[in-house]
ZALO-135757 format. One record per atom (N, C-alpha, C): residue in three letters; x, y, z. Coordinates in steps of 0.05 Angstrom, whole numbers, plus 5000, padded with zeros to 4 digits. Example, Ala and Ser with C-alpha at 12.3 -4.5 7.8 and 13.67 -1.06 7.14 Angstrom:
% residues 2
ALA526448865156/ALA524649105156/ALA526449345156/SER525749555142/SER527349795143/SER525850015157/
//
This chain:
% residues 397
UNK496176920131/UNK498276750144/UNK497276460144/UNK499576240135/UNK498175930127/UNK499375880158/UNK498875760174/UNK499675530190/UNK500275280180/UNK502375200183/UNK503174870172/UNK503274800203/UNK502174530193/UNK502474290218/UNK501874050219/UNK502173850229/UNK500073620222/UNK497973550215/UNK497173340201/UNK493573360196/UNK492273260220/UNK493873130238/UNK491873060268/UNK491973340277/UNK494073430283/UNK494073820302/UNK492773990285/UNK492373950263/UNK490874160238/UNK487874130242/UNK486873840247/UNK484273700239/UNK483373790287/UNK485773790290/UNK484273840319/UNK483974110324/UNK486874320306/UNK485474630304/UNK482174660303/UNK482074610269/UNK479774620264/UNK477874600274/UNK476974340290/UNK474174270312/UNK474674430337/UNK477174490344/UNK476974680369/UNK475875050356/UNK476875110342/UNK476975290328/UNK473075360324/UNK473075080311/UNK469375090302/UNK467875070329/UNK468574880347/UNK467674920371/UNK467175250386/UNK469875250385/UNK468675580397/UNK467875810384/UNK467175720354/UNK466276010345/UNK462975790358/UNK462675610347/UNK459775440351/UNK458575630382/UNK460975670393/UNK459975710425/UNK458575960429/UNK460976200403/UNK461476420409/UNK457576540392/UNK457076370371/UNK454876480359/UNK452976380382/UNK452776190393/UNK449776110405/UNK450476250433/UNK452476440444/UNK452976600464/UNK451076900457/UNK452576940433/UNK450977230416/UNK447577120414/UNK447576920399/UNK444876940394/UNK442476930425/UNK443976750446/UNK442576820468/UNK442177040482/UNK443477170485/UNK444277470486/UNK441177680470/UNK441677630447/UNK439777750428/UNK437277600434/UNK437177380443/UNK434077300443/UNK433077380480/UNK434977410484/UNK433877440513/UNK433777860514/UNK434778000506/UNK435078240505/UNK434278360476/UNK432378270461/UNK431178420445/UNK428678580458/UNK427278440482/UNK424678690494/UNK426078910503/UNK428978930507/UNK430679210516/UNK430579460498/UNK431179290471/UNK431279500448/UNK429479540443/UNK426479420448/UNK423679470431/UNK422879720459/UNK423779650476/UNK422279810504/UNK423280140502/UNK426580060482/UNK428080310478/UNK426180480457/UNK425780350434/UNK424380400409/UNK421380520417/UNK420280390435/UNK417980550443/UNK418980810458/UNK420380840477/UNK420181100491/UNK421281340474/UNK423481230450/UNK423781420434/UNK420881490413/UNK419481330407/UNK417181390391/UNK414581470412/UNK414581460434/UNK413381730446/UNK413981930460/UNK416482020453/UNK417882260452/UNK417582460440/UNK417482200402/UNK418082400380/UNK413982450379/UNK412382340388/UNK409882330378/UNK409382590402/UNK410682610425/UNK410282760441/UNK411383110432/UNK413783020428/UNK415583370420/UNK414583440388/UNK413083220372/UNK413483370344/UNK410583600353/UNK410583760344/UNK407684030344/UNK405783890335/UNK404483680337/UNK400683650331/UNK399183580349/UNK396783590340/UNK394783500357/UNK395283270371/UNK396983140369/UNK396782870388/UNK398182930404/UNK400783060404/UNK401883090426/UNK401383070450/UNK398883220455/UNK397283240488/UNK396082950502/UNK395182820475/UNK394282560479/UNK395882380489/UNK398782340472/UNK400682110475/UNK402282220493/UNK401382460512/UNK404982470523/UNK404182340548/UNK405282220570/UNK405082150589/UNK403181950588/UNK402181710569/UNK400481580573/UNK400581320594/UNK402281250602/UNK402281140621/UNK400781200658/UNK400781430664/UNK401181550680/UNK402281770687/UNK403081870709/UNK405182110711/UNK407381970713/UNK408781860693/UNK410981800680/UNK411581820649/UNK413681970640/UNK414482060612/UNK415881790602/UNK416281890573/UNK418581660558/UNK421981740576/UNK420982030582/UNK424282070595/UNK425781900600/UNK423381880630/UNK424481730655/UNK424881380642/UNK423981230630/UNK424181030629/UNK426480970600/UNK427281230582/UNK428781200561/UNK432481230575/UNK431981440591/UNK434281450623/UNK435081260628/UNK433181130643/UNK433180800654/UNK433380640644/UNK432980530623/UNK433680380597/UNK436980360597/UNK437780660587/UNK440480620575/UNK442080680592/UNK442380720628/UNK443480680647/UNK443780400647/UNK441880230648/UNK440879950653/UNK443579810635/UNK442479750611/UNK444279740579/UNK447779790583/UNK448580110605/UNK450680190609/UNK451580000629/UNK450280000645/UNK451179810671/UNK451879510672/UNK450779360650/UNK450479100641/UNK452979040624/UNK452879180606/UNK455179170579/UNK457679280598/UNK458279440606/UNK461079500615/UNK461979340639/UNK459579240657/UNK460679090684/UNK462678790665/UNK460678750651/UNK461978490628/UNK464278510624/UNK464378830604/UNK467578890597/UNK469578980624/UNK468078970646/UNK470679060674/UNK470978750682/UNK468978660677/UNK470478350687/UNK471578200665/UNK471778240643/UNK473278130629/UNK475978240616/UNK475778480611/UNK478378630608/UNK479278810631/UNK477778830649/UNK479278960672/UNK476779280671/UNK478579480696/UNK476979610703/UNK477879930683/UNK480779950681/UNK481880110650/UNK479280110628/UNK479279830616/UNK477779840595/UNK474479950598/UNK473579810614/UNK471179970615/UNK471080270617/UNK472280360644/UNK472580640637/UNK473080750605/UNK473680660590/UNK475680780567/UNK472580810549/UNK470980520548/UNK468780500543/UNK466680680542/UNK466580760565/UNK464781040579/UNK465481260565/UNK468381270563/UNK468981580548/UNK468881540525/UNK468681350507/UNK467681340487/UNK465381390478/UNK463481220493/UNK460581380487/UNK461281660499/UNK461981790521/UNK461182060525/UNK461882260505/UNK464182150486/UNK464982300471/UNK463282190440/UNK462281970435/UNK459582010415/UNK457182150423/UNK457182090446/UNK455082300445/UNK454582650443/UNK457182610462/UNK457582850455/UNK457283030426/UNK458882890408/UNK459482960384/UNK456782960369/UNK455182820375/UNK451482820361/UNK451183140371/UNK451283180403/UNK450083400415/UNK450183570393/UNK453983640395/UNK454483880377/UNK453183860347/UNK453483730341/UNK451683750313/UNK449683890312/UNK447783660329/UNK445283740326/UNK444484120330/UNK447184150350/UNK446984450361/UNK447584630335/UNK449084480323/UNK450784700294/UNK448484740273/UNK446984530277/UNK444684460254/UNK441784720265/UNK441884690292/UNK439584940302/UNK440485270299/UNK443385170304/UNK444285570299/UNK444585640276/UNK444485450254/UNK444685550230/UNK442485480216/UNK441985230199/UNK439685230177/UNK437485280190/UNK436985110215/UNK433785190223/UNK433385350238/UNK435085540246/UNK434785870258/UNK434185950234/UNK436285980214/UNK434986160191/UNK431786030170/UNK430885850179/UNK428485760165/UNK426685860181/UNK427585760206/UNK425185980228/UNK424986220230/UNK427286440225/UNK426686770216/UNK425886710193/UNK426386610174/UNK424486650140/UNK421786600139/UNK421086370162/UNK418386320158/UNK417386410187/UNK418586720195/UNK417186760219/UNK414986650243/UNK417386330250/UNK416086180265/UNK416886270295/UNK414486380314/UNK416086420340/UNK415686230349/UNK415186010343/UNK415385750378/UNK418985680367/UNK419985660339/UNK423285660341/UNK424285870350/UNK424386100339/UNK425986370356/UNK425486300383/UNK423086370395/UNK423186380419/UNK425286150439/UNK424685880426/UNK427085710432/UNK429485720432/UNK430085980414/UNK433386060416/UNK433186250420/UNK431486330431/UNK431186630441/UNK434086790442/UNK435586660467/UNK438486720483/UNK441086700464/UNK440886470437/UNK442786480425/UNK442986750400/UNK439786830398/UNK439287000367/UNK440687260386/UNK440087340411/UNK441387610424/UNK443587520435/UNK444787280429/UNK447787280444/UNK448987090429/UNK449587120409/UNK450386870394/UNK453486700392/UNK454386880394/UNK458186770411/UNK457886740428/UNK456786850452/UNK455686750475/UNK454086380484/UNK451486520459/UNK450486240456/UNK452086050451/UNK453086040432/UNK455085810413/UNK457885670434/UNK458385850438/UNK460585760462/UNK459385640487/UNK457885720506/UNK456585660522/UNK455585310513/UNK453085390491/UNK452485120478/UNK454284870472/UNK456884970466/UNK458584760468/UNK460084660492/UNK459884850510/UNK461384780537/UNK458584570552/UNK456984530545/UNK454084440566/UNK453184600584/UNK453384840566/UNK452385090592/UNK449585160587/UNK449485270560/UNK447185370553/UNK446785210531/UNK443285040543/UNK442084760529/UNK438784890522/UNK438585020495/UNK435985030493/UNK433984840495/UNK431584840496/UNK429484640503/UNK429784530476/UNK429184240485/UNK429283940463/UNK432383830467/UNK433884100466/UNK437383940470/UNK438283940489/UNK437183920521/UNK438283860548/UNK438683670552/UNK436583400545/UNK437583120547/UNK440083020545/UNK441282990513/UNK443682940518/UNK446183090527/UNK446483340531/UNK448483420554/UNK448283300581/UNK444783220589/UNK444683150617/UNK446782730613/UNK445782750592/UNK446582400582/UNK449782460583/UNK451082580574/UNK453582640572/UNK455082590601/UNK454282800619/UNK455882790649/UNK455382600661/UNK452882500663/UNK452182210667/UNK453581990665/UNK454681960633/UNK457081810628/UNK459681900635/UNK460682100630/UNK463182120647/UNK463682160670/UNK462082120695/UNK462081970727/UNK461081730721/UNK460081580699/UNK459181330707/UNK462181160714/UNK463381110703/UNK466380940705/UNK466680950733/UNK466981210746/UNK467281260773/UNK464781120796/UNK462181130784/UNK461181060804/UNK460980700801/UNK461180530779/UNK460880350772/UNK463580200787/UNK464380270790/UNK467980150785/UNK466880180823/UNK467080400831/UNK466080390866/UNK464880180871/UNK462080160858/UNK459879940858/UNK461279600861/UNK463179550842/UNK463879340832/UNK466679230853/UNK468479500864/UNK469779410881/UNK468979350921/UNK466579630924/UNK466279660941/UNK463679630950/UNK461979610930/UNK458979490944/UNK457379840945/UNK454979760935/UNK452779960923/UNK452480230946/UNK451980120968/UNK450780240999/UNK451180550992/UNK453880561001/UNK455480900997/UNK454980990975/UNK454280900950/UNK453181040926/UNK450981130930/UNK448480860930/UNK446680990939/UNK445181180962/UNK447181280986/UNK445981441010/UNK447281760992/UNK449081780982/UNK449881940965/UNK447882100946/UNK447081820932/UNK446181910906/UNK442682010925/UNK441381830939/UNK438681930950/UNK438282310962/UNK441182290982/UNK441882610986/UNK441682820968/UNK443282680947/UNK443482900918/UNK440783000913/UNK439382710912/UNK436582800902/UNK434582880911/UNK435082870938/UNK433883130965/UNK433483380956/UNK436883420964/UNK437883710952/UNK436583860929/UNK436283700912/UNK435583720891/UNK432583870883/UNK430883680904/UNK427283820914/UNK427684120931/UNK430184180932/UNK430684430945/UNK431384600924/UNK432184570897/UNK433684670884/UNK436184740889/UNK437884510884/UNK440084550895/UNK441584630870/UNK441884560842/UNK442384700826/UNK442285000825/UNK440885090826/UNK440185290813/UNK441785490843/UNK441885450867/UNK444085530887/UNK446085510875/UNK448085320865/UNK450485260857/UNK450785450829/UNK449185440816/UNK449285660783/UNK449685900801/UNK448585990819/UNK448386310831/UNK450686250833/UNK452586130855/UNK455786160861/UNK456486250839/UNK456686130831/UNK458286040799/UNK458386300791/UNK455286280777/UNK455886650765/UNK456886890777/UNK456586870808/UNK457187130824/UNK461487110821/UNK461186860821/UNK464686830817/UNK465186840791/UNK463986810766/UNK465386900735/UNK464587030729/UNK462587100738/UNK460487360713/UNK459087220687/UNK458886910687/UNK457386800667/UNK454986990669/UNK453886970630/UNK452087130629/UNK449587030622/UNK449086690613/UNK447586470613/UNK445386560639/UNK443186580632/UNK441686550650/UNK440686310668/UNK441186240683/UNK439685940691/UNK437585780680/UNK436085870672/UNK433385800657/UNK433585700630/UNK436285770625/UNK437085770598/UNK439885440602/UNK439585400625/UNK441885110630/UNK439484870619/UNK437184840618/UNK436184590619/UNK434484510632/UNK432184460632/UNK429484400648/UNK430384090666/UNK432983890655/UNK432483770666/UNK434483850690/UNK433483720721/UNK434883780744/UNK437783490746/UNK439583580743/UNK441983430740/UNK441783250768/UNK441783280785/UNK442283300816/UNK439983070827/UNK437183110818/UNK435582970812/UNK435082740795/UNK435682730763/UNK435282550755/UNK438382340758/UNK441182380760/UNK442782240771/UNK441382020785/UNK439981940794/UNK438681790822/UNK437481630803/UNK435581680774/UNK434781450762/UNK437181300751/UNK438281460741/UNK441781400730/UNK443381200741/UNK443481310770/UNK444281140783/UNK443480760790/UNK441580800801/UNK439680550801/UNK439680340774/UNK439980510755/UNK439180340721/UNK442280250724/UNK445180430725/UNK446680280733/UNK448080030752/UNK446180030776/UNK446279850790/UNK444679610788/UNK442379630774/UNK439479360761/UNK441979270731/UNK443579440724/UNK443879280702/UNK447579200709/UNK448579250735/UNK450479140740/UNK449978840755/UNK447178840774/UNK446778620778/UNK445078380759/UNK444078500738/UNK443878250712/UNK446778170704/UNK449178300699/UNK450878200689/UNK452078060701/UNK451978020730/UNK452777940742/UNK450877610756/UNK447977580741/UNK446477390742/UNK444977420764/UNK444377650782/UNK443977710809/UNK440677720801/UNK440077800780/UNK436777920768/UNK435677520766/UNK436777420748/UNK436777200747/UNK435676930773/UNK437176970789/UNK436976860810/UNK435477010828/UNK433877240825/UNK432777340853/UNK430277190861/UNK430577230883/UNK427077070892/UNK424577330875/UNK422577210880/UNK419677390863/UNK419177710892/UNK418077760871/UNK417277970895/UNK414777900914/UNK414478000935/UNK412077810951/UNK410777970940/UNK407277830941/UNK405777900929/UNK403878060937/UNK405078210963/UNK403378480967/UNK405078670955/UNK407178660958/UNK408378880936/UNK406878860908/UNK407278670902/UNK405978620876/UNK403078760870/UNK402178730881/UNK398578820891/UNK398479060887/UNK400579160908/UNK399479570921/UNK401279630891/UNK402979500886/UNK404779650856/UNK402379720835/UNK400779410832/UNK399179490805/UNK396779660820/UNK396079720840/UNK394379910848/UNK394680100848/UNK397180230854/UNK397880460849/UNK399180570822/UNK399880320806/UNK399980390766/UNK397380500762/UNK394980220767/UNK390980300749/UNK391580650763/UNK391780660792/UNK390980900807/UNK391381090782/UNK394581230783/UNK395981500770/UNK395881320746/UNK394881200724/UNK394281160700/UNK391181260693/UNK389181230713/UNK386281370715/UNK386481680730/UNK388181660744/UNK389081980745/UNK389682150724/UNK392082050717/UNK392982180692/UNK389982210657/UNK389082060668/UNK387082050638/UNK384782200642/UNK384482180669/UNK381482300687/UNK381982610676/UNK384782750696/UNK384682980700/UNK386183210679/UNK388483040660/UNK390783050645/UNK393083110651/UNK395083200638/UNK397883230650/UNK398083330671/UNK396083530684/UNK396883720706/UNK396083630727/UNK396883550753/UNK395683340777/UNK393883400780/UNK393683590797/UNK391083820804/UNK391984050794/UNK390384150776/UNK390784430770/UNK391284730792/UNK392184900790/UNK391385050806/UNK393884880839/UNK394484770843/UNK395384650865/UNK398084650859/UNK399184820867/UNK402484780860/UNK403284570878/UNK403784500902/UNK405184370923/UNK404384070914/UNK401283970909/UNK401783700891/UNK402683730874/UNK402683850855/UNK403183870830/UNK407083780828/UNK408683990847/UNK411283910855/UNK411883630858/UNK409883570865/UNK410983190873/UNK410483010850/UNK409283150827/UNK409683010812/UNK411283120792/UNK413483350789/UNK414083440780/UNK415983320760/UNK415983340736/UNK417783120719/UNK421283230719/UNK422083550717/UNK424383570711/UNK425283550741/UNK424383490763/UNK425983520788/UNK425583180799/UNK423783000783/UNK422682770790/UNK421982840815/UNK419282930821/UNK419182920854/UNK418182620862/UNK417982660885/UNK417782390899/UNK414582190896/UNK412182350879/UNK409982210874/UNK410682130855/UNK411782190836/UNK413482200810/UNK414281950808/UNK416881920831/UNK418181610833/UNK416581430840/UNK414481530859/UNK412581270872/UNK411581170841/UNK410481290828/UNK408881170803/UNK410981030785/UNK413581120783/UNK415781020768/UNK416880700774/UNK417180660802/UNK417680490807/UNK415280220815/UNK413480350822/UNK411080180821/UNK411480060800/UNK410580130770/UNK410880100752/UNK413779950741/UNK415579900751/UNK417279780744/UNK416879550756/UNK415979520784/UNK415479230793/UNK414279060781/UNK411479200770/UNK409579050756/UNK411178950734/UNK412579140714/UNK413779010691/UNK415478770696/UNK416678800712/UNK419578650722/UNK417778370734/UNK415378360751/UNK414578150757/UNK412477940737/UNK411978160715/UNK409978050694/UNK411178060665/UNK413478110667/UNK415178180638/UNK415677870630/UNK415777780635/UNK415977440620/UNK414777340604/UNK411177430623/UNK408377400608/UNK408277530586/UNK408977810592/UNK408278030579/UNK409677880550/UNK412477960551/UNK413777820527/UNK413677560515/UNK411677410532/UNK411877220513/UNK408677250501/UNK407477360511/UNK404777430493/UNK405077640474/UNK405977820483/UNK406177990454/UNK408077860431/UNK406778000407/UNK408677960397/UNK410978220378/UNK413078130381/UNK415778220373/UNK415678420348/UNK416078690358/UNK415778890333/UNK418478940324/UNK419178940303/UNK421578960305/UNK422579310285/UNK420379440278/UNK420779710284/UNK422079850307/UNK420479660329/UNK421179810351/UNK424279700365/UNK424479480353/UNK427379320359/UNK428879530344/UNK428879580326/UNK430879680303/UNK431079980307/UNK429180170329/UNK430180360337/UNK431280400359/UNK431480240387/UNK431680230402/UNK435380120397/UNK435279880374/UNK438179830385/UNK440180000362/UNK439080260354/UNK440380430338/UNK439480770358/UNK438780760376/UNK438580900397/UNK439381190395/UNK442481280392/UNK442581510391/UNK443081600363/UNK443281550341/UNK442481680316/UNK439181680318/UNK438181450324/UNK434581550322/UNK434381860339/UNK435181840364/UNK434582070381/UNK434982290357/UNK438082290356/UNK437682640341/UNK436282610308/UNK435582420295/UNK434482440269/UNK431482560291/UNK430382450304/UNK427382560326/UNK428082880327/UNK429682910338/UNK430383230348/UNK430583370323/UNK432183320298/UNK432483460282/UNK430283500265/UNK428383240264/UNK425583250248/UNK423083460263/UNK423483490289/UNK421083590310/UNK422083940311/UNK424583970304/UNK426284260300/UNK425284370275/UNK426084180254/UNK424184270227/UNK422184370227/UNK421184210234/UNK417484210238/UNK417484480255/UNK418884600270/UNK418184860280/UNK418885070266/UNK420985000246/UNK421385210243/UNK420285310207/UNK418485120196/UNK418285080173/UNK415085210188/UNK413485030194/UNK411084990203/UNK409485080230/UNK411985140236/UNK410585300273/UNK408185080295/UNK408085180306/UNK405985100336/UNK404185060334/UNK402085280310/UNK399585340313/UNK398485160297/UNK396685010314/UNK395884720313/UNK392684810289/UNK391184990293/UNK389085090281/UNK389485160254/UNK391985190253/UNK392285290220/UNK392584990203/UNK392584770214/UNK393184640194/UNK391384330203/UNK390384220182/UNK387584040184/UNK389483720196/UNK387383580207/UNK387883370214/UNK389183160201/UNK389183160175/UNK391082910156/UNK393583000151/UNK393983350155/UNK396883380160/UNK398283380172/UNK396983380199/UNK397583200229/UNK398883010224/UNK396582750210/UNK396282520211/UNK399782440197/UNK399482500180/UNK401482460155/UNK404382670162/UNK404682750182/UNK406782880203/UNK407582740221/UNK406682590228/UNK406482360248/UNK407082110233/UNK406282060223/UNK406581730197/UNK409281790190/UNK408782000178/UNK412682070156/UNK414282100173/UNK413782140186/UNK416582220218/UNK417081980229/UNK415181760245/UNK415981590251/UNK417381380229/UNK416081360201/UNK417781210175/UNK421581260178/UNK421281610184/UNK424281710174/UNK425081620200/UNK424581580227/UNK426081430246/UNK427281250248/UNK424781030233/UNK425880770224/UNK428180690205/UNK426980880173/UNK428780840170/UNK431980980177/UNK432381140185/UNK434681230200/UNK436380960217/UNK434580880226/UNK434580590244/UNK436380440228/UNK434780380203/UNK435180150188/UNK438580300171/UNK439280470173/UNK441180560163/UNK443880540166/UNK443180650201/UNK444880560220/UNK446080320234/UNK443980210230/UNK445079880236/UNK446479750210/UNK445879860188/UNK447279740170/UNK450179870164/UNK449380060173/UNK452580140175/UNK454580050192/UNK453080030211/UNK454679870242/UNK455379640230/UNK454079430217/UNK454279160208/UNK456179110185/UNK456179360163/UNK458379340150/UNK461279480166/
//
């Protein structure tokens, strides 16, 4: 379409026109320069996930190295954070419709990864794992190989989530209440969310799930075993969910921006209690105290118990009060940029590579020498990347 008009109204299109794209790029590019440590922070917790779930010898090493805190909890928090920021934008700029609409869009990409990934385990790498009689895969589908219409249906409803694929079903419901609780947040102020959401996560150190599955089943006759829903506690981790959506509704809103510093005894007992459960964790290893169930509970990762959060959030202060430094001394990987802001295709290329690997190669760490470790680990994280690098170029075309 030509526009005709004057050359003064033509020549003043133009500079308004160039003006605001001028505006609109150095808007994006600030954006990107200020929110690239998001996607590198993303890119790390997915790369010790996958260094954590693939079967080798390192696993034991890299999982939890921080402390008694996983990539979980901080990969959760991340893309709550990310969710909370990006849509508060789009509710104040297109209204509170659009964002919601937003939400069900991811819930329904993600969704649609889930099932895949699920179609991809009941078929090729179930049958690679009976050919190469691997039991750490069977045993993982234990429930679908003796119930398999069962399984398959279930699996698609978010009922029955074998281990490795509970995450994103738990990511799923997450997003479709987020609209609801965001939209509350934005009209009505945080308070009532959070006395809610803290309760949930009470309940939750009680097992409050796993009460609610009993109803359930005694009222349908579901035949899903509980054990077989998902290690992670729904009820429980909601509460990090929550929070990441409220830290990243008040950045969008410039609230992070403007806050005063944290005083600096918080600051203090935070990084005292990071060195603490970071020399804990290395001293003793993943297990608090062995033998001690009742500590052990408090640090429990699928229920987040409450020593759990102390270390979680400690640890976030420190970042949040030294992340300036931090980022401006390191410097900028952009591996880890480029998986982080390609996020959920990396996840399931991780899941689908660490599924392989079980069912080609099995568990048993003794049967196979250290450079095939090594070079299991190298090639896996390469195919992440590039997956990464795939995806974004697809996005871009």
């Amino acid at each position: 379409m030509v526009i005709a008009c004057s050359p003064r109204l033509n020549a003043r299109f133009r500079f308004t026109l160039s003006a605001w794209s001028a505006q609109s790029i150095f808007t994006m590019n600030d954006i990107v320069r200020r929110r690239w440590e998001l996607d590198a922070l993303r890119g790390l917790m997915l790369v010790l996930m996958f260094a954590t779930h693939l079967p080798t010898r390192y696993s034991i090493g890299l999982g939890q190295p921080f402390g008694f805190v996983s990539a979980a909890e901080g990969f959760v928090m991340l893309s709550a954070f990310m969710a909370g920021m990006i849509n508060t934008r789009k509710a104040d700029r297109n209204g509170i419709p659009a964002m919601r609409q937003a939400f069900l869009i991811r819930a329904l990409k993600v969704y649609g990864c889930h099932v895949a990934c699920l179609l991809l385990l009941f078929t090729l790498i179930a049958a690679l794992g009976l050919k190469f009689g691997q039991p750490g895969l069977t045993n993982l589908i234990g429930f679908y190989l003796n119930n398999p219409l069962t399984g398959l249906l279930s699996g698609m409803a978010l009922i029955y989530n074998p281990p490795l694929l509970d995450i994103l079903p738990l990511y799923v419901v997450l997003l479709l209440v987020s609209p609801f609780i965001l939209s509350h947040g934005l009209q009505h102020g945080w308070r009532g969310i959070f006395i809610v959401s803290g309760l949930l996560w009470l309940a939750a150190q009680f097992h409050l799930s796993e009460g609610l599955y009993t109803l359930l089943v005694a009222a349908t006759g579901l035949s899903v075993p509980f054990k077989e829903t998902g290690a992670f506690e729904t009820y429980a981790w909601q509460f990090l969910w929550v929070f990441g959506l409220w830290l990243g509704s008040m950045d969008a809103k410039g609230a992070l921006r403007d806050r005063k510093p944290f005083p600096q005894p918080l600051v203090l007992s935070s990084l005292a209690l990071v060195l603490a459960f970071f020399a804990w964790r290395h001293i003793v290893g993943q297990v608090p105290v062995p033998g001690n169930e009742f500590i052990n509970s408090l640090q429990d990762k699928w229920f987040l118990g409450p020593m759990r959060l102390l270390n979680f959030f400690a640890m976030l202060i420190v970042v949040m009060h030294y992340g300036e430094r931090i980022r401006a001394a390191l410097p900028r990987l952009k591996m880890f940029e480029s998986m982080g802001a390609a996020s959920l295709p990396v996840f399931c290329v991780h899941l689908i590579l660490v599924l392989l690997t079980l069912a080609i190669l099995g568990e048993n760490l003794d049967d196979r020498p250290d450079w095939q470790d090594m070079l299991l680990l190298a090639g896996g994280l390469y195919a992440l990347y590039l997956s990464a690098r795939v995806a974004l170029g697809v996005k871009r075309r």
